[in-house]
MISE-252623 format. One record per residue: residue in three letters; x, y, z of N, C-alpha, C in turn. Coordinates in steps of 0.001 Angstrom, whole numbers, plus 500000, padded with zeros to 6 digits. Layout:
ALAXYZXYZXYZ/...
//
This chain:
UNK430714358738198041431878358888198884431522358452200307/UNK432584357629200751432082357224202261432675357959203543/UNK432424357863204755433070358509205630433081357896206953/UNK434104358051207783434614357268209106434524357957210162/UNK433543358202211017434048358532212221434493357757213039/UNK435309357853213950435761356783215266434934357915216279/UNK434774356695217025434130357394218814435201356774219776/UNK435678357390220412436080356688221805435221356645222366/UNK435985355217223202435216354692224729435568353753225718/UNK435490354424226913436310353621227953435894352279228501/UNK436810351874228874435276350530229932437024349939230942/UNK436762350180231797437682349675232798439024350158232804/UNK439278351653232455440361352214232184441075352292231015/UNK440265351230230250440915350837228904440444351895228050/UNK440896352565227125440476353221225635440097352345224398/UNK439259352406223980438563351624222633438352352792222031/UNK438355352331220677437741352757219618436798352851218791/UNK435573352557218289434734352138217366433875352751216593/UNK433458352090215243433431352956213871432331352397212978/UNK431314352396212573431075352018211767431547352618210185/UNK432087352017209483432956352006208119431880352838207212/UNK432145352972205856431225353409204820430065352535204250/UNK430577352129203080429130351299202593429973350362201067/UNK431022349737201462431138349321200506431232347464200761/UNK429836346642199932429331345819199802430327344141200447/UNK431535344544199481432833343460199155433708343132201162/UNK433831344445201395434382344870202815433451344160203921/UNK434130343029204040433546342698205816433286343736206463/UNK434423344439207220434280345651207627433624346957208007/UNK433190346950206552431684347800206531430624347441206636/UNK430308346359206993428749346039207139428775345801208952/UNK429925345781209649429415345935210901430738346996211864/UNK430059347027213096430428347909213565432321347463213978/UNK433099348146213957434640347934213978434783348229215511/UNK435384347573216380435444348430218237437299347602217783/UNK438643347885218378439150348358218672439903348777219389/UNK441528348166220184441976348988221486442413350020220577/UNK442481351372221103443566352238221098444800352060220732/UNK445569352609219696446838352248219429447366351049218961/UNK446516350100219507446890348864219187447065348050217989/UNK447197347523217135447293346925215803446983345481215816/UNK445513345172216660445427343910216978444406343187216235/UNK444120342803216614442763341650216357441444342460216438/UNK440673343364215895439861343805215769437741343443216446/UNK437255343851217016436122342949217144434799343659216231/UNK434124342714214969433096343075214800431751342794215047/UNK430996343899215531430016344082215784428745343922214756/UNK427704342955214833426498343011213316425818344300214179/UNK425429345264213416424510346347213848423091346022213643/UNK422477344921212295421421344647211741419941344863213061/UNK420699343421213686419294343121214877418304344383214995/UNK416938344307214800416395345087215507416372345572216711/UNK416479344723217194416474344583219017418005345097219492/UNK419175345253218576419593346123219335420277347765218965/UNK420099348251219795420523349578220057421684350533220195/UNK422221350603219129423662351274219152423907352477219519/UNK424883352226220363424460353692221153426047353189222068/UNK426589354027223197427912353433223572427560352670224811/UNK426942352499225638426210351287226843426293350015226022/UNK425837349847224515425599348873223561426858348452223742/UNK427782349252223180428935348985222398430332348273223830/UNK429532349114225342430917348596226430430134347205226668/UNK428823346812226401428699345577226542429168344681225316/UNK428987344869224204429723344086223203431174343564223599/UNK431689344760223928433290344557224401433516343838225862/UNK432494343948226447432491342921227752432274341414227735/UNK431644341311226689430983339745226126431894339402225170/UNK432782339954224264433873339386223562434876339250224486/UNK435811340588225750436390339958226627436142338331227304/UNK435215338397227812434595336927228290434920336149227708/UNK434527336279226171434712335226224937436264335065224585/UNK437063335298225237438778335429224468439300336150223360/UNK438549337466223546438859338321222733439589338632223212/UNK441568338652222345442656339669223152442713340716222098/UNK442593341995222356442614343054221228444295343028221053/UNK444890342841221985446588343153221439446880342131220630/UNK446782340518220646446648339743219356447093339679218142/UNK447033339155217182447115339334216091445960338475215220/UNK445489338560214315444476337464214214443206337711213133/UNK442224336579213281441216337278212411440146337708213562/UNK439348338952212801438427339757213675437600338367214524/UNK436793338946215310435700338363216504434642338599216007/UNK433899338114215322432778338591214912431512338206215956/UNK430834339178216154429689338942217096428271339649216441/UNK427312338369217318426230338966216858425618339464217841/UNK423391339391217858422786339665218646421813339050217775/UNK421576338228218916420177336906218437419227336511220327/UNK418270337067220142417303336902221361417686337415222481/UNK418188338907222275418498339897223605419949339419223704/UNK420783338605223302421693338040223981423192338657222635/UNK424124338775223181425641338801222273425438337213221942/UNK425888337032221214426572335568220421427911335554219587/UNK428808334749220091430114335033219070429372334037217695/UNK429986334316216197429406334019215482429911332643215014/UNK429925331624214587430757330669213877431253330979212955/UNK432553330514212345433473330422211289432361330257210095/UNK432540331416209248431660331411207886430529332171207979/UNK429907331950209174429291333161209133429570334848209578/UNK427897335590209428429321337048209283427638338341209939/UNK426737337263210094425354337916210507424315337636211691/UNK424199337978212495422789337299213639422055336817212675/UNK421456337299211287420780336652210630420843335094210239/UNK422111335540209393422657333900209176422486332983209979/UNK423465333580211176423363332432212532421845331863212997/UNK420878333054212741419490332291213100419155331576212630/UNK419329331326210934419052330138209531419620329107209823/UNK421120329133210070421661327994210931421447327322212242/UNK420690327991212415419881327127214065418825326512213368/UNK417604327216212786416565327269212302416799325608211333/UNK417889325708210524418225324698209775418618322839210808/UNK419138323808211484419752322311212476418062321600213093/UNK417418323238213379416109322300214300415469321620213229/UNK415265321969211837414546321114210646415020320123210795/UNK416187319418211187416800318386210509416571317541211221/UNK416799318047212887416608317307214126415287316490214341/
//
C-alpha cells in the first residue's frame, strides 16, 4: 500500500505544494518528486530525487522551483509536466524522452563518444 504526503512551501509569497508519490513502477509520477502551485490544476513540475549529490530537504525543493521558474515553467498552464534533473551540482531541465539525471548523463556521455 502506498502513501502521499504533501508538504507546503512558500518561495516569494507563492504557496507550493510537493510530494513524493508511492512506488508504483508504470507512474511517471512516482519515481520523482511532484512540486505544484496550490489550488491550481496546472502543469505540474517533476523533480528526479535519484542524484546523489542532491539533498531533499525544502531549501532543495525552493531552488528546484526557482530554476524551473527561470526555465518557463508556468504552474497555472496547462500542459505536460517540467521534468528536471540534477547532473554536476547544477538543476537541468530534462529533454523530451527522457525522465532521469541518469539518462541525461548517457546522453551526453553518448554524444561525446561519437564526437
Amino acid at each position: 500500500m502506498t502513501h502521499t504526503q504533501k508538504r507546503k512551501i512558500y518561495l516569494d509569497g507563492t504557496e507550493y505544494e510537493w510530494c513524493i508519490r508511492g512506488n508504483d513502477v508504470w507512474d511517471i509520477s512516482a519515481k520523482h518528486i511532484t512540486i505544484y502551485k496550490s489550488g491550481i490544476n496546472g502543469r505540474p513540475l517533476y523533480l528526479d530525487p535519484y542524484p546523489w549529490a542532491l539533498e531533499i530537504r525544502p531549501k532543495t525543493i525552493k531552488k528546484a522551483i526557482e530554476f524551473a521558474n527561470r526555465n518557463g515553467w508556468i504552474p497555472e498552464n496547462k500542459g505536460k509536466p517540467v521534468l528536471i534533473g540534477y547532473l554536476h551540482e547544477e538543476f537541468v531541465v530534462l529533454p523530451e524522452g527522457i525522465t532521469s539525471s541518469r539518462e541525461y548523463q548517457e546522453m551526453l556521455n553518448n554524444r561525446l563518444d561519437k564526437a
